[in-house]
C-alpha positions as CSV (number, residue, x, y, z in Angstrom):
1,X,-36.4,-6.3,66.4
2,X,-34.5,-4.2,69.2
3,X,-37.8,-4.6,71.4
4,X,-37.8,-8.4,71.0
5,X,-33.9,-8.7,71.7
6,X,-35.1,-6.3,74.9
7,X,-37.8,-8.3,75.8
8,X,-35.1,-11.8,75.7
9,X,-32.1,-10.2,77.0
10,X,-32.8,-7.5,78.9
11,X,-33.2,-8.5,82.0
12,X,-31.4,-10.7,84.6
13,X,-34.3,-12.3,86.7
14,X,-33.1,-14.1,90.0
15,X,-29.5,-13.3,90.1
16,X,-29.3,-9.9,92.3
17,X,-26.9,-8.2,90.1
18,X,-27.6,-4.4,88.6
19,X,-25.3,-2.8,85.6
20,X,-24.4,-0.4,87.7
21,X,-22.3,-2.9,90.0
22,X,-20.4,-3.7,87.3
23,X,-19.5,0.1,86.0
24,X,-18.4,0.5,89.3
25,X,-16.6,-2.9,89.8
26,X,-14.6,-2.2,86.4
27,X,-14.2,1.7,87.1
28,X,-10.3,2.8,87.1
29,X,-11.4,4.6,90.2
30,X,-11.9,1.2,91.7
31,X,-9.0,0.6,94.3
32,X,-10.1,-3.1,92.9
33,X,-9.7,-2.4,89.2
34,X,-6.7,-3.9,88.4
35,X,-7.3,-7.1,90.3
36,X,-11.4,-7.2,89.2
37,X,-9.2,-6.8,85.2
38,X,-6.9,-9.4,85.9
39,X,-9.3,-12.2,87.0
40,X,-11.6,-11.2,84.2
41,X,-8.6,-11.6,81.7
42,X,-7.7,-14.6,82.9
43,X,-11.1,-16.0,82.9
44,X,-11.4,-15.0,79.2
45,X,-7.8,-16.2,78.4
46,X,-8.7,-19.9,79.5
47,X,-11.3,-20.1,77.8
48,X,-9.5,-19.1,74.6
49,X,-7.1,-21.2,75.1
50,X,-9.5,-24.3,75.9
51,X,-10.9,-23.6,72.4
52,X,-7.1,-23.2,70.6
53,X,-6.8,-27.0,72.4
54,X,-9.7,-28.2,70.6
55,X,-9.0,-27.0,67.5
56,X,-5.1,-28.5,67.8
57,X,-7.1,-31.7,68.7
58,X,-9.4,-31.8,66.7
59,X,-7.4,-30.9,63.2
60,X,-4.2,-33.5,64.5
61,X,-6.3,-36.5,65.7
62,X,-10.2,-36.1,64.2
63,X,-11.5,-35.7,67.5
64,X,-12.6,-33.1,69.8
65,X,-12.0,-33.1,73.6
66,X,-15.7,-32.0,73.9
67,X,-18.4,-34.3,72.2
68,X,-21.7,-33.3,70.4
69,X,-23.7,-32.1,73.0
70,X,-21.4,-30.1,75.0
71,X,-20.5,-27.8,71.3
72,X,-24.6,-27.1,70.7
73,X,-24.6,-26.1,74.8
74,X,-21.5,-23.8,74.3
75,X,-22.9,-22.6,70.7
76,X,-26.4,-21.8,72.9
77,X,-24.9,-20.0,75.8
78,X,-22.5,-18.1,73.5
79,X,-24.7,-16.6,70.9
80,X,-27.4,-15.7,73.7
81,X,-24.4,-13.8,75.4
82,X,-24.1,-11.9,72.1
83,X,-26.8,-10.4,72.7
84,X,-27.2,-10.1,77.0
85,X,-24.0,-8.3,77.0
86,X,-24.3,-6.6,74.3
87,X,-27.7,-5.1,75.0
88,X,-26.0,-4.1,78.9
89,X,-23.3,-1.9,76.8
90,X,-26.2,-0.1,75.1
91,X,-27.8,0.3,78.1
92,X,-24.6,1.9,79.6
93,X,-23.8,4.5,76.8
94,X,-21.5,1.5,75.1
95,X,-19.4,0.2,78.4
96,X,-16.6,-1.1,77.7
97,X,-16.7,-4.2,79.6
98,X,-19.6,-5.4,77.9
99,X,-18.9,-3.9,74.4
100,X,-15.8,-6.3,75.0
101,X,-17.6,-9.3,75.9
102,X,-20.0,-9.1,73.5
103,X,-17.3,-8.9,71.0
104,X,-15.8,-11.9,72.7
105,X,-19.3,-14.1,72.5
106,X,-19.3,-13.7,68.8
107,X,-15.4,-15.2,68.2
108,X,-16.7,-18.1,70.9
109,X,-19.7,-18.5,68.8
110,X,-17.6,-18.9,65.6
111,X,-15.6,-21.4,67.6
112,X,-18.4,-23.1,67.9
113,X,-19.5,-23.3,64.7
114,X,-16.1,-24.3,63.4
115,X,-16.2,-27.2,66.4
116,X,-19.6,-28.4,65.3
117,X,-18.5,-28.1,61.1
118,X,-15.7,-30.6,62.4
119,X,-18.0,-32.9,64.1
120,X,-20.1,-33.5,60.9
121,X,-16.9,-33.5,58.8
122,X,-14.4,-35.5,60.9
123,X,-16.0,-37.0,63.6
124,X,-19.3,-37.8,61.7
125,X,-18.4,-41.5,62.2
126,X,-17.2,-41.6,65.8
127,X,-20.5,-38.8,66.8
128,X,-23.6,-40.2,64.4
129,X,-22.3,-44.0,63.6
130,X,-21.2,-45.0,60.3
131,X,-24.2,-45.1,58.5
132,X,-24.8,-41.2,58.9
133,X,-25.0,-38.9,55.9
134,X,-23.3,-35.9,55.9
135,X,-27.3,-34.0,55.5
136,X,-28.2,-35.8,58.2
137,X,-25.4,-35.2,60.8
138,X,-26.2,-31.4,60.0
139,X,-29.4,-31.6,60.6
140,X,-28.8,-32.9,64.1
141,X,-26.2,-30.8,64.7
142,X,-29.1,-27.6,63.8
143,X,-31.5,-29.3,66.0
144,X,-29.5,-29.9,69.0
145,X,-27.8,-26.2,68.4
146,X,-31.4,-24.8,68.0
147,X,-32.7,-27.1,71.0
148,X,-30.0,-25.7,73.4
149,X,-30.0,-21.8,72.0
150,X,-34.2,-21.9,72.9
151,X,-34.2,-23.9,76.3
152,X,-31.6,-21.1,77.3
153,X,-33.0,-18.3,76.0
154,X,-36.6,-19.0,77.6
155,X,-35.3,-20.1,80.7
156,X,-33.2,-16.6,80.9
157,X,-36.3,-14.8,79.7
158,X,-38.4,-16.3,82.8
């Protein structure tokens, strides 16, 4: 199983970047380390709180700020990073940075999950049209997950 993860994962084809740029990059011995920290904190912060607003949206009014399709995108990307960044902290001795973000990936994965259980519970009407079933709005909802989690993963794996 680890191989296959590897094999997915493992590598980060056409962007430039190595592992080691981002030990040194988030070193204390970085002059840099506190700024490279903040922005990264803030970057994860906002995107917390971008999901806290859904959920305070979506459990006052019955709808989400995101619809259908952006939820299975975010669902896809976040559970793939599951695994990229935590497969970089294993290949760094268990890094910090990435044990962290991997960590992260799986609350924003549960997000997800949560977002898309409210689309089939209380937006079923408003996302799938009245005549949906509740079996039937899940099974879009696993398609259009499963759609978005393979396009990403094969087009990472290229």
């Amino acid at each position: 199983m680890w191989s296959v993860c590897q094999s997915l994962f493992g590598s980060y084809h056409g962007t430039g970047y190595q592992l080691q740029q981002f030990v040194t990059a988030f070193s204390s011995s970085n002059p840099h380390f506190i700024g490279h920290i903040l922005v990264a904190g803030l970057t994860f912060a906002i995107g917390f709180i971008e999901y806290i607003y859904s959920f305070l949206l979506v459990n006052r009014e019955g709808k989400s700020p995101y619809n259908l399709l952006m939820h299975s995108f975010y669902f896809g990307i976040d559970s793939m990073g599951i695994f990229v960044f935590a497969l970089a902290s294993h290949a760094l001795g268990g890094f910090w940075v990435f044990t962290f973000a991997s960590i992260a990936e799986v609350v924003w994965t549960l997000f997800e999950v949560y977002n898309l259980t409210m689309c089939v519970y209380r937006e079923r009407d408003d996302v799938f049209g009245p005549n949906v079933s509740t079996t039937d709005a899940w099974l879009r909802v696993l398609v259009g997950s499963s759609s978005w989690w393979l396009v990403l993963t094969c087009s990472a794996s290229l």
